[in-house]
C-alpha positions in Angstrom: -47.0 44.8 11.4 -49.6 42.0 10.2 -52.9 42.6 12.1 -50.7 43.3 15.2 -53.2 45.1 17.3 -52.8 42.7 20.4 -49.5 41.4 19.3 -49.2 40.0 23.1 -52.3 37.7 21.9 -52.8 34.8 20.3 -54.6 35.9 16.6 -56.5 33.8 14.1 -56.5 35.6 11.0 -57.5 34.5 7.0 -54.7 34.7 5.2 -56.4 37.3 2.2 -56.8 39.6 5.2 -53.2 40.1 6.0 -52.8 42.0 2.2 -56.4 44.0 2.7 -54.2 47.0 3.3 -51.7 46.4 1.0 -49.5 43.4 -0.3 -46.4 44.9 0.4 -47.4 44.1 4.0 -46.8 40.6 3.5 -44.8 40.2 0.5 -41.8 43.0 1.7 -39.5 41.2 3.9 -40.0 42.1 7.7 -39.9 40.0 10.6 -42.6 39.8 13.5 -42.0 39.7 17.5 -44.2 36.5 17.6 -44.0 33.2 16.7 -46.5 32.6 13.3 -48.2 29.8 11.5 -49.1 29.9 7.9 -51.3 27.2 6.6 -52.2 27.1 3.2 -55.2 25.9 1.6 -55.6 26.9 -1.9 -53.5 28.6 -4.2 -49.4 28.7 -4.8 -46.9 31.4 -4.3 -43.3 31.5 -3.0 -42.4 32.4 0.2 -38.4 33.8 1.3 -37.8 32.8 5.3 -34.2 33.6 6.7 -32.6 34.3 3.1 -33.9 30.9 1.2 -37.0 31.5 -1.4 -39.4 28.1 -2.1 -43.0 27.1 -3.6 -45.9 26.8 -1.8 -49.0 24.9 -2.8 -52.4 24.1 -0.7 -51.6 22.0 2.3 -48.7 23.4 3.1 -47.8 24.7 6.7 -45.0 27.3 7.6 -44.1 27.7 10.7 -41.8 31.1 11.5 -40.3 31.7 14.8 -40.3 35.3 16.4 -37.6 37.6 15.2 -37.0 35.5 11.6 -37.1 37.8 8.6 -39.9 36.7 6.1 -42.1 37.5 2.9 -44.2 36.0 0.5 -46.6 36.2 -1.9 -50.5 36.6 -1.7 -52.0 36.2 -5.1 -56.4 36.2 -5.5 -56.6 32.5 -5.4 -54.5 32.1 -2.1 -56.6 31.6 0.7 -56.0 29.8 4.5 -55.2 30.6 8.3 -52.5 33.0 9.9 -51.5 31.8 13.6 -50.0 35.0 15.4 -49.4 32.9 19.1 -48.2 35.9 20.8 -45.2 37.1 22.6 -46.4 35.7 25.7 -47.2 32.4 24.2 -45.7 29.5 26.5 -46.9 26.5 23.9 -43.6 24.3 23.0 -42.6 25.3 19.0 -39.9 24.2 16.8 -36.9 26.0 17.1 -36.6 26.9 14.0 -38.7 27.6 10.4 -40.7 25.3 8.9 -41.9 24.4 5.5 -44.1 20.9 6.0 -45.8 19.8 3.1 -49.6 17.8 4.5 -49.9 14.7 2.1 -51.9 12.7 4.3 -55.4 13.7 4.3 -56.0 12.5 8.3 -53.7 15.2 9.1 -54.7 18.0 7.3 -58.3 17.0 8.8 -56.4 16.9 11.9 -55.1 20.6 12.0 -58.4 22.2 10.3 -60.1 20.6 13.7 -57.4 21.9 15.8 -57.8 25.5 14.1 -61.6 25.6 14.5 -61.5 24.4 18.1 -59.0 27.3 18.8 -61.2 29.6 17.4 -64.6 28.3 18.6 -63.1 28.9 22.3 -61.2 32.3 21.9 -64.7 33.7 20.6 -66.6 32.2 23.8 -67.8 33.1 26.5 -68.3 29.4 28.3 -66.9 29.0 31.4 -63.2 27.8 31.1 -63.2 28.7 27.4 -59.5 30.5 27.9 -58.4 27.4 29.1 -59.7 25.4 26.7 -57.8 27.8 24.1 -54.5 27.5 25.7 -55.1 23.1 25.8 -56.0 23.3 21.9 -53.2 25.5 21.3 -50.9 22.9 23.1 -52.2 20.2 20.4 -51.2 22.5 17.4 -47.9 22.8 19.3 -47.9 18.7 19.4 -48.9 18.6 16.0 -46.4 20.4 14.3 -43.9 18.5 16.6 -45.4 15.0 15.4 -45.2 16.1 12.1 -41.9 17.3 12.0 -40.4 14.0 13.3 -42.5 12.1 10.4 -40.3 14.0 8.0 -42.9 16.1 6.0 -40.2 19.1 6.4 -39.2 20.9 3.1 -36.5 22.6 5.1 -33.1 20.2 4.4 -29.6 21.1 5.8 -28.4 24.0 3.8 -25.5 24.2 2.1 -22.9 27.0 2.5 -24.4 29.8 0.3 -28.3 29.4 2.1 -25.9 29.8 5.6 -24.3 32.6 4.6 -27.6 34.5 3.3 -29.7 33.3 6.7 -26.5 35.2 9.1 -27.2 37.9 6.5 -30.8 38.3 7.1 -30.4 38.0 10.7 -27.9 40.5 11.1 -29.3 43.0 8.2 -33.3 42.5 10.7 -30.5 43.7 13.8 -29.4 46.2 12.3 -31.2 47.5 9.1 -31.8 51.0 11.0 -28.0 51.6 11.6 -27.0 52.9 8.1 -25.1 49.8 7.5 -24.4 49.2 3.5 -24.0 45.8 1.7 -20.3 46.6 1.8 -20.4 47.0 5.7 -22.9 44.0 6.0 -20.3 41.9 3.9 -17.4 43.1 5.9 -19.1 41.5 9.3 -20.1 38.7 7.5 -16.3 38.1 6.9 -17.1 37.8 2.7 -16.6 40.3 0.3 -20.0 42.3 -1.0 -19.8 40.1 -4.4 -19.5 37.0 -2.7 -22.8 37.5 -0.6 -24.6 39.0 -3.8 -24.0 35.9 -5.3 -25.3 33.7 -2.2 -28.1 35.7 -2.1 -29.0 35.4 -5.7 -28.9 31.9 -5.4 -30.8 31.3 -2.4 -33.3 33.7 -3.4 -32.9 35.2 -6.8 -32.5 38.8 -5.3 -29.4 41.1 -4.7 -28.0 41.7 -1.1 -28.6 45.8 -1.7 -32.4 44.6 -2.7 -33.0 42.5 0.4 -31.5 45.6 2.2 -33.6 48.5 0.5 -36.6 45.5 0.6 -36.3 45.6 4.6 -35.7 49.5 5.4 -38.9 50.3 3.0 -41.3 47.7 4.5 -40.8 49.8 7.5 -40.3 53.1 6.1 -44.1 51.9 4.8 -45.4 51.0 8.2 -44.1 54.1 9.7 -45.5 56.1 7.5 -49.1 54.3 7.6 -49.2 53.9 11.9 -47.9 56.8 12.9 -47.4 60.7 12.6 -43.6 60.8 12.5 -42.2 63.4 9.7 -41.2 62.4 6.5 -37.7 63.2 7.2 -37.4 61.7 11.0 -38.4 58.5 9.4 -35.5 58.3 6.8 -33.2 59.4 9.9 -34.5 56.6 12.0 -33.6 53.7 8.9 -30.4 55.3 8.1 -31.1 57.4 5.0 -28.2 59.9 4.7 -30.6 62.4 3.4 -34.2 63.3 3.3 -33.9 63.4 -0.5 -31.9 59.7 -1.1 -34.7 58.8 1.2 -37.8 60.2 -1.2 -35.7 58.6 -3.9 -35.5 55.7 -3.0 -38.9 55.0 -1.9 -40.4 56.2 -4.8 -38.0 53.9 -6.9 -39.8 51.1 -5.4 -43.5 52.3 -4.8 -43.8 54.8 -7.4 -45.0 57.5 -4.9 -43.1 59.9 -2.7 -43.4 59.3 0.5 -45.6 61.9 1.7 -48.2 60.6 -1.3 -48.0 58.1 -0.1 -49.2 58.8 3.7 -52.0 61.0 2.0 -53.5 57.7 0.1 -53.6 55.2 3.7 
């Protein structure tokens, strides 16, 4: 997915990067088999984590455990840091997603330091230096910790509608290959397919089908850019009844076929 080349190792990567080869990569939702940090210093955008859509601004941190489907937006003036930590990482993280908002200035201070010291080590060659990566890594752990318990979450208890769409989005990131429709989804969920359109709408302005189509096409996308897999394999594997609903509906969102698609990576 993102820059997942080593996705076993901890990544540092500028935020603008992550959308070099395309913004669907970020803004489609799709979860990742890591643990990931954003921290935002310039720019604004929204962001959708487990269902619920909010604002970002600079000095904002988001924090997205492994397996929690995500997206958000990249515009030109949005610029900051991507943590990837891993699948091996052993540092202690929240639990669950984050959305702090870094008023005090010591702090964000603080982190930058934290960040550059990461870095400075992961690119040396001194002796100790991975050691020295994995003790820094433990402060950002402590840091998001410490700032957690000070309060500066954005993330509040939700109410039952943001529940409802955050079981949807786990089970729809479980089983988005299987063929499942909304209908099916809803049926699970133990609501009707009009009651979870209108959670969803709520929590994140977008219909339960969207999310759905939003999910299979992120990786309909990836498929098609990473790998050699036919056309019509790929639509099998996400549960497209037919090669053609398949080329139809990808070209509803991207505007291209899917094979036109390939051809322009």
């Amino acid at each position: 997915m993102q820059d997942q080349t080593h996705p076993s190792q901890l990544r540092l990567v500028a935020i603008p990067r992550l959308a070099s080869a395309g913004r669907w990569r970020v803004e489609a939702m799709r979860s990742l088999s890591e643990p990931c940090l954003l921290w935002f210093t310039k720019g604004q955008g929204r962001i959708t984590i487990a269902g619920t859509t909010r604002g970002y601004t600079q000095h904002n941190v988001i924090f997205i455990p492994a397996g929690v489907m995500h997206g958000f937006e990249v515009g030109p003036q949005v610029f900051g840091t991507a943590v990837f930590f891993g699948r091996d990482c052993d540092v202690t993280l929240p639990r669950g997603p984050q959305h702090l908002r870094i008023r005090d200035v010591h702090s964000q201070q603080e982190l930058n330091v934290t960040l550059d010291m990461i870095l400075r080590e992961m690119d040396s060659d001194s002796p100790a230096h991975e050691r020295a990566t994995r003790h820094y890594l433990g402060l950002l752990g402590v840091w998001l910790e410490r700032q957690v318990a000070k309060g500066a979450s954005e993330i509040t208890k939700p109410d039952a509608a943001r529940k409802l769409v955050a079981r949807y989005s786990a089970l729809l990131e479980s089983n988005y290959q299987s063929g499942m429709g909304v209908a099916e989804f809803a049926a699970a969920l133990g609501v009707t397919p009009t009651h979870l359109t209108r959670c969803c709408k709520q929590a994140n302005g977008r219909s339960a089908h969207t999310i759905l189509q939003d999910r299979r096409l992120f990786e309909a996308r990836r498929l098609l850019s990473e790998t050699k897999l036919p056309v019509a394999r790929i639509g099998e594997t996400l549960g497209f009844n037919s090669p053609a609903y398949f080329t139809r509906a990808f070209q509803h969102v991207t505007g291209l076929s899917p094979t036109a698609f390939r051809r322009a990576r």
